[in-house]
N, C-alpha and C positions, 0 to 999 in steps of 0.2 A: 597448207590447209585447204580443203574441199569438203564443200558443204555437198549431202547426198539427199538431205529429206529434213522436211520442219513442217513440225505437225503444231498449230493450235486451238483447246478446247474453251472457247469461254477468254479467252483473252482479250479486252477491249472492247472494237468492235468484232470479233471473228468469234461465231459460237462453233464450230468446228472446221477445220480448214485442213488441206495436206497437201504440201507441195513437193514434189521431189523436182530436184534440179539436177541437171547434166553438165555438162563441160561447152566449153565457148563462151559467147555473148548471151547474157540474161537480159531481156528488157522486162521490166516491171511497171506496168501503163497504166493509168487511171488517175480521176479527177479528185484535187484534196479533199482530204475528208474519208476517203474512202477506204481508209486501212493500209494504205501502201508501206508508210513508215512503218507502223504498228509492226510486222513482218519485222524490222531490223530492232526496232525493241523487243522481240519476242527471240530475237535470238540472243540480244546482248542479257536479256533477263535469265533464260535457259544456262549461261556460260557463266556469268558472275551475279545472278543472283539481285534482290534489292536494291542494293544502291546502282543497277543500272539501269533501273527503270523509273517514273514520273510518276508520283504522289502516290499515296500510302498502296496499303499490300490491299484492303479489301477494295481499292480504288481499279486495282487493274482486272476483276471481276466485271463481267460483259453487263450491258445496262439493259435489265430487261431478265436477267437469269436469275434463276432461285434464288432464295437468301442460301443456299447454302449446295449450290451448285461446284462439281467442284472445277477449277481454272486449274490448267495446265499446258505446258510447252517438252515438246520433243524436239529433239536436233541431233541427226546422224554426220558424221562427217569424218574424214581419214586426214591424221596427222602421221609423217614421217611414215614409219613400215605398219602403222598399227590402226585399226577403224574402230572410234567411240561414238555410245551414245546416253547423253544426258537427257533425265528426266524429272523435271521440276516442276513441282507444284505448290500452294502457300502453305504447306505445311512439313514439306519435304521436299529431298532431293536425292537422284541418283546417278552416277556414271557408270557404266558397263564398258569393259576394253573386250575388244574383239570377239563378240557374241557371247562369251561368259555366261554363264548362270547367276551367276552372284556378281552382285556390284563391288568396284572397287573403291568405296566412297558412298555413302549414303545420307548424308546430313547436307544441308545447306554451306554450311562454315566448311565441311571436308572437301563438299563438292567444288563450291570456287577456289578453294584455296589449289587441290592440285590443278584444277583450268588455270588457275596462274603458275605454277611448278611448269607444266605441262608447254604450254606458249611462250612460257618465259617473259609474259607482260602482264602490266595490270590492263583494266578496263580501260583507264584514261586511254594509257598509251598504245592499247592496241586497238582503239577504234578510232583514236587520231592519229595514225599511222595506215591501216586498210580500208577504213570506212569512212569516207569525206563526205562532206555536202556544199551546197554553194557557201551555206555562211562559216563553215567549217573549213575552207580552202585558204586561207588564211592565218592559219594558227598560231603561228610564230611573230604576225604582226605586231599580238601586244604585248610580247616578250620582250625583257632587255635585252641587252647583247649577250651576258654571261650565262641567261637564263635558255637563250637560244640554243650555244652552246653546248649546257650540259644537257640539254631536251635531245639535241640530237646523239651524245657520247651514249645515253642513257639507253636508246634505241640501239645504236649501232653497238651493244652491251661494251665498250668502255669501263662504264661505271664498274666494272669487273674490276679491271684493274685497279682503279683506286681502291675500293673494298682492301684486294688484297693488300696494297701500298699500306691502307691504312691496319691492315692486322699484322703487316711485318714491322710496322713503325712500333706499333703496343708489343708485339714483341720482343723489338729491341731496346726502347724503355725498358721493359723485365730484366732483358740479361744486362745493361748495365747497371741497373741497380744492384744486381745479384754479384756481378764482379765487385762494385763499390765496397758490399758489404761484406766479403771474402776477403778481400784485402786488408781493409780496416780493422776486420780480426785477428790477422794475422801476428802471432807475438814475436817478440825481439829475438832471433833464434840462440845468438851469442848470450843472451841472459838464459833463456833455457839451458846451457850445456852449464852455464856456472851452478844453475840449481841444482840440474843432476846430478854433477862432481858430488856439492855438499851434501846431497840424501845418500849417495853410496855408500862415501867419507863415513857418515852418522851411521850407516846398516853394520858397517864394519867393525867400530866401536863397540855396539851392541853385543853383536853377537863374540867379541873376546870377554866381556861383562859372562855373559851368558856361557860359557866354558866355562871360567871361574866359580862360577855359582855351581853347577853340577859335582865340580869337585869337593865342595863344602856338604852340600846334600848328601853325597854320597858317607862322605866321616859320621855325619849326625846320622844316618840309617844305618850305620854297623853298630854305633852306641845305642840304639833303639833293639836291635836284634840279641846284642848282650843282655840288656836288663829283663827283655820282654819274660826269658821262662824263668827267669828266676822271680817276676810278679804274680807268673802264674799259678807258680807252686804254692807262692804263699796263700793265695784266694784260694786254691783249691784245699788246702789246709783248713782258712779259716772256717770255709763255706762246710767243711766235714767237722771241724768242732764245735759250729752254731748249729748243726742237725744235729749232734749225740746231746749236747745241750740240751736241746726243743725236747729228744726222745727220753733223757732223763726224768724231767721234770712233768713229762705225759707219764711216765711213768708211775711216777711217786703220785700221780693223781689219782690214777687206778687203782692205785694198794690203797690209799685212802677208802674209793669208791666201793671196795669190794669188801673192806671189811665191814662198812656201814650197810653194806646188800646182806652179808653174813649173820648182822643181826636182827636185819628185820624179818629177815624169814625165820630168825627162833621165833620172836615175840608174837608172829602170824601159824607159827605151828602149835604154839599153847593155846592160842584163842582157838582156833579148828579145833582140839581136844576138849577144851571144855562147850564147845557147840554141839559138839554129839551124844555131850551125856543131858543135856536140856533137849534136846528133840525127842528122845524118850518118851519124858515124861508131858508129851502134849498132843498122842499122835490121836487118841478117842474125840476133844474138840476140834482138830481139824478133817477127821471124817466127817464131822455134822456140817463143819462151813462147807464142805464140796459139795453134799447135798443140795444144801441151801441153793449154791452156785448155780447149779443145773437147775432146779425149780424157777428161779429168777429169770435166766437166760430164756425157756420156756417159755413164762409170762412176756417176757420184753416181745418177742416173738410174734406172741398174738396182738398184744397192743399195737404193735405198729401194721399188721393186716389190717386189727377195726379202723385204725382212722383211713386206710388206703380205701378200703370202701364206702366212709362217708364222701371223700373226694370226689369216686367215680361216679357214686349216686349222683351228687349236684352236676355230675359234666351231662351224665344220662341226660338229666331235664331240660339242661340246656339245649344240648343239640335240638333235643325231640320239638322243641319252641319256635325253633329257627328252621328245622326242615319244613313243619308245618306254614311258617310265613311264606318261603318259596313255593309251596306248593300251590298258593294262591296267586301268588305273581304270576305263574308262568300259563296258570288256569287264564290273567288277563289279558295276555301276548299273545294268544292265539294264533290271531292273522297279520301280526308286523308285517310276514314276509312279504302277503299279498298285498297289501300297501306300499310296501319299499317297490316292487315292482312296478306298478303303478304311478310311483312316484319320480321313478328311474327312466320309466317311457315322459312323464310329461319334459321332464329336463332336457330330456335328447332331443326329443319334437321343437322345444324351445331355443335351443340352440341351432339347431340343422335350419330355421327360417332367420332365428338373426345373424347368423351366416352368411345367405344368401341376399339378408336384408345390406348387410354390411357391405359384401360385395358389388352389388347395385348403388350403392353410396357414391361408392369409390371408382366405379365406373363414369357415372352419372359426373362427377369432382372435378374428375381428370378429363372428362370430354371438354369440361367447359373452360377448364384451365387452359389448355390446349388451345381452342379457338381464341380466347382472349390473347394467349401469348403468340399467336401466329401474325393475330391483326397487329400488335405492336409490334413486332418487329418487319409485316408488310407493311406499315404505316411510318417505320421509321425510315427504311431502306428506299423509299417513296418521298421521302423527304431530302435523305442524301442527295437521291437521285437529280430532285427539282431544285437544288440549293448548285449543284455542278451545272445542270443546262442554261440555267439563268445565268452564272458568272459566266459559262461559255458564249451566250446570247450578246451579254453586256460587252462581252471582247468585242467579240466580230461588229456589233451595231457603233462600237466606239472605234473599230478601225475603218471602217465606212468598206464600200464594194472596191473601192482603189488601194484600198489598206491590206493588211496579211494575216491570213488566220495565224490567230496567238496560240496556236498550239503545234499548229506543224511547220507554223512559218512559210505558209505556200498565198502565193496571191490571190483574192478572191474571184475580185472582176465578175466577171456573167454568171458566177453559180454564188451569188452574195445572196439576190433572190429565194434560190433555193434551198441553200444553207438558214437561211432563218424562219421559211415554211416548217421546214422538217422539224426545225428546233421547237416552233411555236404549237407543232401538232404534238410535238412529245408533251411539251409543258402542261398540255389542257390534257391530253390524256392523264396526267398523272395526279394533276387536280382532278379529277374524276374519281379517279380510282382515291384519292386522299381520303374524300368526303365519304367515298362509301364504308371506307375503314375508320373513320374518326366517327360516325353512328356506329357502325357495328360495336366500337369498345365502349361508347354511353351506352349500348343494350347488353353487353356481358360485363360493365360496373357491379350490376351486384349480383347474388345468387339467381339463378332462374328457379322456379315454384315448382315444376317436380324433383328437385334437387332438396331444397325444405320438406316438401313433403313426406322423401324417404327417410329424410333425417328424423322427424318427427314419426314414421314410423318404428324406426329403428328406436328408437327411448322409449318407445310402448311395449314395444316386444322386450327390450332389456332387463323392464319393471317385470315383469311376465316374467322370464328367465328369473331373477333373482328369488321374488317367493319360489318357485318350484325348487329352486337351491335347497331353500330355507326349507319345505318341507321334507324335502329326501335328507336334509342334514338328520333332522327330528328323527325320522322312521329308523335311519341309519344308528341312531343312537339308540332307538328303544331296540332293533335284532342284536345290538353289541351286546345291552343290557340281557336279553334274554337267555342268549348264548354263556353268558356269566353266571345266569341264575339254576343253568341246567348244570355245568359243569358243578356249580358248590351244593346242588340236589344232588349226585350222584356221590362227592366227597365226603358231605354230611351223613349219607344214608351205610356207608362202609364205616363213619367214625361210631354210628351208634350199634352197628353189630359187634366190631372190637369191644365196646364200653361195658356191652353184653356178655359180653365172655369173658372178659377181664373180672367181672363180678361173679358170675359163676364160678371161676376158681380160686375164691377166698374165703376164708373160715368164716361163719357165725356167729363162735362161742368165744364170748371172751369174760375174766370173773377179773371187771377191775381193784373189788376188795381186796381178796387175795394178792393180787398184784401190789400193793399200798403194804400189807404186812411181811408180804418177803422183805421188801425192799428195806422197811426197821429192822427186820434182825438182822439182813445181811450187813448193817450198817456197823452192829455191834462185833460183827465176827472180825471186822477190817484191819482191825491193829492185832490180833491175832496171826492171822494169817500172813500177813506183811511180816512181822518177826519172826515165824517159822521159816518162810522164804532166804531171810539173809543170814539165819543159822543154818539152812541146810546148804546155801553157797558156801560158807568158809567150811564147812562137816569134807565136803565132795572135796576142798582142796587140800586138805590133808595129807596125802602122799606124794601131790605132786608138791607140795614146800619141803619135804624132807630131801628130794633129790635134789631141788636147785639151793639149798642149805649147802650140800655135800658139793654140787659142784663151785659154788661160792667160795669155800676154802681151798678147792685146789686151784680155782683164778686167783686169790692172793699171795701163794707161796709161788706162782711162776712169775710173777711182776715184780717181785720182791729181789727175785734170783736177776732178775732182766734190768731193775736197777744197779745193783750191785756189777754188773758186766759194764753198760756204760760208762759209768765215774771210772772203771781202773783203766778204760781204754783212753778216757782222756786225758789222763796224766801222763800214758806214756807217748802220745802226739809228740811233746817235745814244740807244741804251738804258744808265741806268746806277742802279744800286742806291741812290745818295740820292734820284734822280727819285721814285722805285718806292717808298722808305716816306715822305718829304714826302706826295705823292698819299694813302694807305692810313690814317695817320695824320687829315689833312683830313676823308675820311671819314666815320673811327669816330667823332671827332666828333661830326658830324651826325648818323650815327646815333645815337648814346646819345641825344642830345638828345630827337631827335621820340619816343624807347622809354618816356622817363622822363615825359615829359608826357602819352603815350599811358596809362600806368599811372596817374597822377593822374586822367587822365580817367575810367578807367576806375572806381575809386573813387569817383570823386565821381558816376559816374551810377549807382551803387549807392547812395549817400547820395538820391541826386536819387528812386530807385523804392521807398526804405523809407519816403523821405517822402510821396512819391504815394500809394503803400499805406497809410500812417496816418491822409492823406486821406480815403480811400476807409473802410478800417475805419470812424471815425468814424462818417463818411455810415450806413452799415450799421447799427453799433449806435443811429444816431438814428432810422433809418426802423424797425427792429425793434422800437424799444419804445413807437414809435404802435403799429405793429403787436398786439405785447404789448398795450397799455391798452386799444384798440379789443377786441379781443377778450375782455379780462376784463370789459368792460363789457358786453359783447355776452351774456357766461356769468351774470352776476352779474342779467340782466333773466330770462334762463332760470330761476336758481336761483328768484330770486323766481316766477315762473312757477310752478313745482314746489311750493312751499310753499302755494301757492292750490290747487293741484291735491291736496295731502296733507291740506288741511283741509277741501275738498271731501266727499274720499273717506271721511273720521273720520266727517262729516256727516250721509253718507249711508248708511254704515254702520250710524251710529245709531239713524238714522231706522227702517233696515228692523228692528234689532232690538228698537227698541220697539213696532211691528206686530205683530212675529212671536206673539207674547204674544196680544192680542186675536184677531187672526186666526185662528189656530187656538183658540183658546177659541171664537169663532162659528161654524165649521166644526164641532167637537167637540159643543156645544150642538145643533145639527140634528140629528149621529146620535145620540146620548144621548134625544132625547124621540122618535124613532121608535123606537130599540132597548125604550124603558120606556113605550109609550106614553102620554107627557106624564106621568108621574109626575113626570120632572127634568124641567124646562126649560133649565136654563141651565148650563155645562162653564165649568173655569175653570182656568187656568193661574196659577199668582201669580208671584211676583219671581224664587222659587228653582226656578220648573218644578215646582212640583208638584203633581198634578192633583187638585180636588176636583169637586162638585159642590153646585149651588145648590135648594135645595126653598123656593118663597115667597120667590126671594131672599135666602135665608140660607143659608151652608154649613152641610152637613151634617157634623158632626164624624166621624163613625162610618158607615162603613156598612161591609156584607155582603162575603164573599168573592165571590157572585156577583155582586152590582154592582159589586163592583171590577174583573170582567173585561169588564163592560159600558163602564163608563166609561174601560179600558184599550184596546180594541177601537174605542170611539169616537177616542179618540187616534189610534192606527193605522191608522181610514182618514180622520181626518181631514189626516194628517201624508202620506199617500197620494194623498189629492184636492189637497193645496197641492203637493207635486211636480209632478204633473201639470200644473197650471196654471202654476208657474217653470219648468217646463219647454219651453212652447209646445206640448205636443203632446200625444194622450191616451195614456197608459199603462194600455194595458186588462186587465193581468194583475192579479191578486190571489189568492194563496192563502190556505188558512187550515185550520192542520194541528190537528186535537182543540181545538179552540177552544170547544166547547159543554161541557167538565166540569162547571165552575161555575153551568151554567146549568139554570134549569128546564123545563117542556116548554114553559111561557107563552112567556118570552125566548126558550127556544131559536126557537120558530117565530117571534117575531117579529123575532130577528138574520136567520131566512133570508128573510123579507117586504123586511125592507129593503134586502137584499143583491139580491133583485130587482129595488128599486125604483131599484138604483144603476146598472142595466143603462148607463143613458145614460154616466156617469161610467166604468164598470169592466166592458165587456162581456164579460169571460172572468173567471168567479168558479168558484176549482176550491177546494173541501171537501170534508177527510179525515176522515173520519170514521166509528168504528165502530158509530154509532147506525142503526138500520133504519130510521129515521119519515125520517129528513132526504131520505131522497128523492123523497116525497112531492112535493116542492116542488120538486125540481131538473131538469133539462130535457134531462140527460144521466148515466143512472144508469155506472160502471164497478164492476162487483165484483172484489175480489182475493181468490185463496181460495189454496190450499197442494195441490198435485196430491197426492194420498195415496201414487202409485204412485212418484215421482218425487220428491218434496218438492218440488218446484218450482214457485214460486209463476205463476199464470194471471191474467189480467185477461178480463172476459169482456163484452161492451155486454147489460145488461139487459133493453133494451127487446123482445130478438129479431128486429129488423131487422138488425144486423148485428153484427160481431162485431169491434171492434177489434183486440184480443188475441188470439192463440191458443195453447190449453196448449202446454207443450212437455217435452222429456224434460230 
C-alpha cells in the first residue's frame, strides 16, 4: 500500500489542509498539540470510518467552524495493480477504483466493509501491525501466551486455515450423519424378496379368479342377447295397443262432441229465424233513437268546449297577475349589475392588501425565528465547545508540565506554559461570545412590536375583507334573482298569447237545457236499442249456422267410421298381458345375472390392481435400497475423504505454526543487530511469545527500557516484512508515531539508517515526530505548526520547493 495524497477540511484542528506524499523517508515535525497525529486519525477515519476515530461524530468537526460546516477527509493511494480513492464525510462515504466516474461503494457501512475485503484487515489489526507508536510498540505484552499466538496466525492469515478446518469439520458432521441415517433405513433385503415372492404368488391367483369369471359373464351375456328382442317385441306390441286404445276412446269422445255441436247449431238457427221476423217490426223507433244519438253527441261536444274556456279564462288572469308582479321587480333591479361590480372591485382590493399583509407576517415570523434559532444553537455549540477546553484544561493542569498531554500522549514540558495560555484565551473568548448570545435570546423571548403590529393589521383588513364578502354575496344574489325574473317575464308573456289563441278557437254557444232533455229521452230509447242490437247479431248469423250444422254431421259419421277401424284392429294384435310379463319376467333375469357377475368382476379386478400394485411397490422398495446402499457407500468413501483432508489441514497448520516462531525470530535478529549495531545478534521468540534477546548466545535476563523499544520495534517490522511476504505483494506503507522516546541520539540515528536501508522492503516510511535532528535524514521534511491567528493547525513542505499544505483560516 502507498499513500499519494490526504486531504482535510474541517477535521479537528485542520480547517483545510493537503498533503501529497512521495516515496522514501517522510518525517512529520512539529510540537504536541499541533495536529500531527490528527493526520493518522484522519486517515484511519477515511479507511474505516467511526469507530476509528476519538469521541462522537459531531466531536471531530474543527473548533471554531460553522455549526454546520461541512468536515471531510480524502485519501489517494495504490493497492496491488489498482489506485483508489476514499471520500468520507459525517454523513457519507465514497470509494472510486482507478479514476472511475462512479464509485464503487458509497455508504459508510459499504465503504469500510470493502477497505476490509480489500487489505484483508480490520482496523485493530492493520494499525497494530503498520502504524506503531511508542506506547503501541509493545502490543503483545499484555497478551497471554495463546492470545499472542493466534494475534500473530491471524496476521500472517492462518486463521484461514482453520476457518476452513472448521467448515470441512461441519461438513463431515453432515456426511456422517447422512451415512447414519441411510443405513439405518436400509431394509432387511432377504425379507424383501420373501415379500415379493408372496404379492406375485397372490397376482397369479387373481388373475386365474379373473379368467374364470369372464367365462361365466360371457354365458350370462348370450342368455341376455336371447331374451332381449323377444322383450322388445312385446313392448313394442304393448306400447301400439295402449296408443289405438288412447285413439279409441279420443275417438268416441269426438262422436259424443260432435253430435252435441250438431244440436246446438239447430236450436241457434231457430233463434236467428225468429230474430228476423222481430226486427221488422221496430225498424221506425230505432230511426228516432239514431237521431236522438247524433243530437246528443252534438251537445256533449259543445259542453265539454264551455267548460275548456272557463278553465283558460282563469289561467288568462292568472298569468296576466304574475306578469304584472315581475314587471315591477325587475323595474327595482335596475342597477344590481353596477353594484355587483363595485362590490367585485372592493373584494379584490381587499384581498390583494391582505395578501401582501400576510406575506409581511410571514416574513417578518421567520426572520425572527431564524435569529432566535441560530443564537441557540450558536449558544449551544459554544457550550460544547467550553465544557471540551475545560476537561482539556483540567488534564493538562492535573498532569502538571512533567506530565503528558492526555490526548495525544506527548510530553508537555516547556510548551505546558503555552498550552494553557491558548486554552485560557479560547475559554474567555467563548465566555464572551456566551453572554452576547444568552442577551440576545432574552431579546428575541418574545415577539418583537413590528411583528404584532402586522399581525394586528392583518385582522383589520381581514374584518374588511369579510363584509365586502358579505356584500358581493348579497348583490350576487339579487343579479341571480333578476336574471330568474327576466327569463319567467319572457315565459309568462308567450304563456298568455297561447292562452289567447287557445280561446279564440272555441265555440261560444252552448244551450245547456237542451242538453239536460236529450239526454231523458235518450235514456228512454236504451233498452230499445240494446235489444235490436242482439237481434240483429243472431239475424246476421244465420247462414253462417247452417253451414257449420252441415259440416257438424259429416265430422260425426267420420269418427264414428274411425272408431269402428280401431277396436277391429285390436283384436287382431293377438296382444295379451300374460304374453307381456312371461317376456319381461325372462329378462330381468338375464339381466340380474350378467349385473351380478359384472360386480364380481369388477372386485375382483380391484383385487387383481392392489395386487399389481404390491408388485410394483415391492419392485420399488427393492430398487430404492440399492439405490440407498450405493449411495451411503458412495458418502461414506467421501466422509473418509474428509477425515484425510482434516488431518492434512491439522498438519499443516502445525507446521506453519512451528515456523512461525523461528521465522520471525530470523527476521527480528536482522533488525535488532542493525538497530544496535551488532551489539545483539540474535531476537528470539520462545514458546509463550515472548520476546528476548541473545548477547554471545545467551539471553540477556534484563535489559533497558530503550532496548526494550529497540527490540519491540524490531518485532514490528519484522511482523511487517512477513505480512508482506504471505501476502504475495509489497506493502510499502509504514508508520511510526514518537517512536524515538526511549531512544538515544546513537539508536535514534541509527533506527532512521535502517529504515532507509529498508527502502527496498518499505518505500513509503512516514515519522511523527517532535524531534528536530530527525530530519536530517529524511527525504521529505512536512512541518505542522498551530496558525496563531486562527489556531488552525498548517502543514508546510520544508524544503521551499513547494508547498504541500496551506494554512488556512
Amino acid at each position: 500500500m502507498q499513500l499519494h495524497r490526504l486531504k482535510l477540511v474541517n477535521f479537528r484542528q485542520h480547517a483545510e489542509t493537503e498533503i501529497v506524499l512521495g516515496l522514501g523517508l517522510i518525517a512529520v515535525i512539529g510540537p504536541n498539540g499541533s495536529g500531527k497525529t490528527t493526520l493518522l486519525e484522519a486517515l484511519a477515519w477515511a479507511l474505516y470510518g467511526n469507530p476509528a476515530a476519538r469521541g462522537s461524530r459531531e466531536s471531530l468537526r474543527r473548533i471554531g467552524a460553522p455549526a454546520r460546516a461541512p468536515v471531510r477527509v480524502e485519501v489517494d493511494f495504490t493497492f496491488g495493480a489498482h489506485e483508489y480513492r476514499v471520500v468520507r464525510s459525517l454523513y457519507g462515504a465514497e470509494l472510486f477504483q482507478d479514476g472511475g466516474a462512479g464509485p464503487v461503494a458509497n455508504s459508510h457501512h459499504s465503504v469500510s466493509s470493502k477497505i476490509v475485503r480489500l487489505l484483508g484487515m480490520t482496523h485493530d489489526e492493520f494499525f497494530s501491525t503498520y502504524f506503531t507508536g511508542q506506547k503501541e510498540l509493545a502490543v503483545m505484552a499484555s497478551m497471554g501466551p495463546s492470545d499472542r499466538g493466534k494475534f500473530l496466525s491471524r496476521l500472517l492469515g492462518y486463521e484461514k486455515l482453520r476457518q476452513a478446518q472448521q467448515h470441512l469439520r461441519l461438513r463431515r458432521s453432515t456426511l456422517r450423519a447422512e451415512v447414519n441415517g441411510l443405513e439405518r433405513g436400509l431394509e432387511d433385503l432377504e425379507a424383501l424378496k420373501r415379500e415379493q415372492a408372496q404379492d406375485q404368488q397372490q397376482l397369479k391367483d387373481v388373475n386365474a379368479l379373473v379368467v374364470e369369471l369372464e367365462t361365466d359373464l360371457k354365458r350370462a351375456q348370450a342368455a341376455l342377447q336371447e331374451a332381449a328382442p323377444v322383450w322388445g317385441r312385446m313392448k313394442e306390441l304393448r306400447e301400439t295397443n295402449l296408443a289405438a286404445d288412447g285413439e279409441r276412446r279420443i275417438a268416441e269422445q269426438m262422436v259424443q262432441d260432435a253430435g252435441q255441436a250438431f244440436e246446438r247449431f239447430d236450436r241457434e238457427l231457430a233463434e236467428a229465424i225468429e230474430a228476423k221476423s222481430r226486427i221488422d217490426g221496430m225498424r221506425q223507433d230505432i230511426a228516432r233513437g239514431r237521431e236522438l244519438r247524433q243530437e246528443l253527441d252534438h251537445l256533449d261536444r259543445e259542453g265539454q268546449a264551455a267548460g275548456k274556456r272557463r278553465l283558460l279564462s282563469g289561467q288568462l288572469t292568472e298569468v296576466r297577475q304574475q306578469v304584472q308582479h315581475l314587471e315591477e321587480r325587475l323595474r327595482s333591479s335596475e342597477n344590481i349589475e353596477e353594484a355587483h361590480a363595485k362590490a367585485e372591485q372592493a373584494v379584490a382590493s381587499a384581498r390583494e392588501t391582505l395578501d401582501e399583509l400576510i406575506k409581511r407576517e410571514e416574513e417578518t415570523h421567520t426572520a425572527w425565528v431564524r435569529d432566535r434559532q441560530d443564537a441557540e444553537t450558536k449558544r449551544a455549540t459554544l457550550l460544547d465547545h467550553f465544557t471540551d477546553l475545560e476537561k482539556h484544561r483540567e488534564g493538562i493542569v492535573e498532569a502538571g508540565s512533567d506530565g503528558k498531554c492526555p490526548t495525544c500522549a506527548r510530553p508537555l514540558k516547556a510548551e505546558y506554559e503555552s498550552v494553557l495560555t491558548s486554552l485560557d484565551v479560547q475559554l474567555e473568548e467563548i465566555k464572551a461570545n456566551g453572554k452576547y448570545y444568552k442577551a440576545r435570546l432574552e431579546q428575541l423571548e418574545t415577539e418583537p412590536e413590528d411583528l404584532r403590529a402586522v399581525h394586528k393589521e392583518r385582522e383589520k383588513e381581514r374584518q374588511g375583507l369579510d363584509s365586502a364578502l358579505q356584500q358581493l354575496a348579497g348583490t350576487g344574489a339579487e343579479m341571480r334573482q333578476r336574471r330568474e325574473s327576466e327569463r319567467d317575464f319572457g315565459r309568462l308573456g308567450k304563456r298568455v298569447l297561447q292562452l289567447e289563441k287557445d280561446l279564440d278557437g272555441l265555440p261560444d254557444a252552448y244551450d245547456a237545457e237542451r242538453h239536460e232533455v236529450a239526454r231523458a229521452e235518450m235514456q228512454k230509447f236504451e233498452p230499445l236499442l240494446e235489444t235490436w242490437m242482439q237481434l240483429q247479431a243472431k239475424a246476421e248469423h244465420a247462414e253462417r249456422l247452417v253451414q257449420e250444422a252441415e259440416r257438424a254431421e259429416r265430422t260425426l259419421s267420420e269418427r264414428e267410421e274411425r272408431v269402428r277401424q280401431l277396436t277391429g284392429a285390436m283384436a287382431a294384435s293377438g296382444y295379451s298381458d300374460e304374453v307381456f310379463e312371461d317376456a319381461r319376467a325372462r329378462h330381468q333375469t338375464a339381466e340380474r345375472d350378467v349385473r351380478e357377475i359384472e360386480l364380481r368382476a369388477a372386485a375382483l379386478r380391484g383385487d387383481e390392481k392392489a395386487a399389481l400394485a404390491a408388485v410394483e411397490s415391492i419392485g420399488r422398495r427393492v430398487e430404492e435400497r440399492g439405490e440407498r446402499a450405493a449411495k451411503a457407500s458412495t458418502l461414506r468413501a467421501d466422509l473418509l475423504l474428509h477425515d484425510e483432508l482434516d488431518a492434512a489441514l491439522e498438519g499443516l497448520r502445525s507446521e506453519l505454526n512451528a515456523k512461525l516462531r523461528p521465522d520471525l525470530s530470523d527476521l527480528g535478529s536482522t533488525f535488532v543487530a542493525e538497530l544496535t549495531d551488532g551489539r545483539y545478534q540474535e531476537f528470539e521468540l520462545d514458546e509463550n511469545y515472548r520476546i528476548g534477546v541473545l548477547e554471545d548466545g545467551v539471553p540477556k535476563p534484563v535489559i533497558s527500557g530503550g532496548e526494550e523499544d529497540v527490540v519491540n520495534l524490531a518485532l514490528r517490522l519484522a511482523i511487517s516484512q512477513m505480512v508482506a511476504e504471505r501476502a504475495g505483494q509489497p506493502l510499502s506503507l509504514l508508520v511510526l508515531d514518537e517512536i524515538f522516546g526511549g531512544l538515544d541520539e546513537t539508536r535514534r540515528q541509527g533506527a532512521v539508517d535502517l529504515l532507509r536501508r529498508l527502502s527496498d522492503r518499505f518505500p513509503q516510511v512516514i515519522l511523527i515526530t517532535h524531534i528536530e535532528s530527525i530530519k536530517e535524514g529524511a527525504d521529505q521534511v512536512l512541518r505542522v505548526s498551530v496558525d496563531p491567528r486562527t489556531r488552525a493547525a498548517r502543514v508546510v513542505e520544508e524544503t521551499g520547493v513547494e508547498n504541500y499544505g496551506r494554512p488556512t483560516a
